[in-house]
N, C-alpha and C positions, 0 to 999 in steps of 0.2 A: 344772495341769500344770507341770512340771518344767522351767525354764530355764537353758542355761549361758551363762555368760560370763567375758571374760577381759578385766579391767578394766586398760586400759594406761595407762603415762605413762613417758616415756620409754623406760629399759630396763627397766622392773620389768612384769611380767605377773604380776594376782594372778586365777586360777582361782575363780569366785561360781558354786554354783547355789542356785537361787533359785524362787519362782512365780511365775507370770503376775500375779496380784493383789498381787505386792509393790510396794510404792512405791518409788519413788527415793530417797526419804529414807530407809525402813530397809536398801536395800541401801547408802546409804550408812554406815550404823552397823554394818553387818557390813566394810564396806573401813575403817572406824574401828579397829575389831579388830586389824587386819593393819598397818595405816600408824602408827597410833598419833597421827593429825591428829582435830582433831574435824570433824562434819559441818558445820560451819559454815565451815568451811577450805576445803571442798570443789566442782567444779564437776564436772558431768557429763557427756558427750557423744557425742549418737551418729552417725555420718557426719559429725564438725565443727559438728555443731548443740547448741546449748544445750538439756539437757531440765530439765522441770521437774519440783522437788523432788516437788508432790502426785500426782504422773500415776503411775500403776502401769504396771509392766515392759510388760506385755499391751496398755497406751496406745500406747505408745513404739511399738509394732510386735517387740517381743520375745515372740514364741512359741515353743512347742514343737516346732514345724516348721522355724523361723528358727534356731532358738540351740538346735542339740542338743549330747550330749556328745561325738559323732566330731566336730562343726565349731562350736564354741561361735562366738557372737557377739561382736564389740569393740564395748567401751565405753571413750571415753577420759577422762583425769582429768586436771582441773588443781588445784593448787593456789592459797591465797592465800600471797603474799611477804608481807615486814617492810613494808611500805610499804603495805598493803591493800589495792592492787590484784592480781588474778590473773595468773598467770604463763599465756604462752601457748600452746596447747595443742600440746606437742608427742611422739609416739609415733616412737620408733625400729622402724626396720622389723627383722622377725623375719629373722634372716640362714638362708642357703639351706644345708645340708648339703654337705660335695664329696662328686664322683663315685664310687662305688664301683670299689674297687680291681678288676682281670679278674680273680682268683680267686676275687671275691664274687659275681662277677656270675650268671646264670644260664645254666647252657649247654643249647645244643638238644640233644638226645636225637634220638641217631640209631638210627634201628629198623629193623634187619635181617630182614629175612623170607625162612624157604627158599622157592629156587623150586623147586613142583612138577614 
């Protein structure tokens, strides 16, 4: 079955579907594609937890019940720095839309009915 996800790191969200029997490591060779780091640069994580490279998505707790396409799942990304150690993981939060303006809003419908 069919999984999505929206693989963060800071401000960047890159949209993955994927299968349940994917590993970590080749979803990481598809977020290669898009970042242009290799998979060896790369750390994984899901709730703030390290996952690992050989575990498939379906390990992890990524199903198709979890992670659809109306509410994909996050997965966060760190990178490795010039210095070899990894940078710490961090995802900017998705900012909230403002209000709709009152002529967008939706108005009640007022329904008239003769009296007999």
């Amino acid at each position: 079955m069919d999984v999505f996800l929206m693989v963060r790191r800071k401000k960047m969200t890159v949209f993955v579907d994927a299968k349940e029997s994917t590993t970590v490591q080749e979803l990481k060779r598809m977020i290669r594609g898009v970042v242009k780091r290799g998979t060896e640069d790369m750390k994984l994580f899901k709730e703030g937890l390290l996952i690992e490279d050989q575990k498939t998505l379906g390990d992890v707790g990524f199903t198709s019940s979890t992670a659809r396409a109306q509410a994909p799942a996050t997965i966060g990304l760190a990178f490795k720095m010039e210095d070899g150690s990894f940078e710490v993981l961090d995802i900017t939060d998705l900012s909230t839309p403002p209000d709709l303006p009152e002529v967008m809003k939706p108005q009640e419908s007022v329904s008239i009915h003769p009296q007999d």
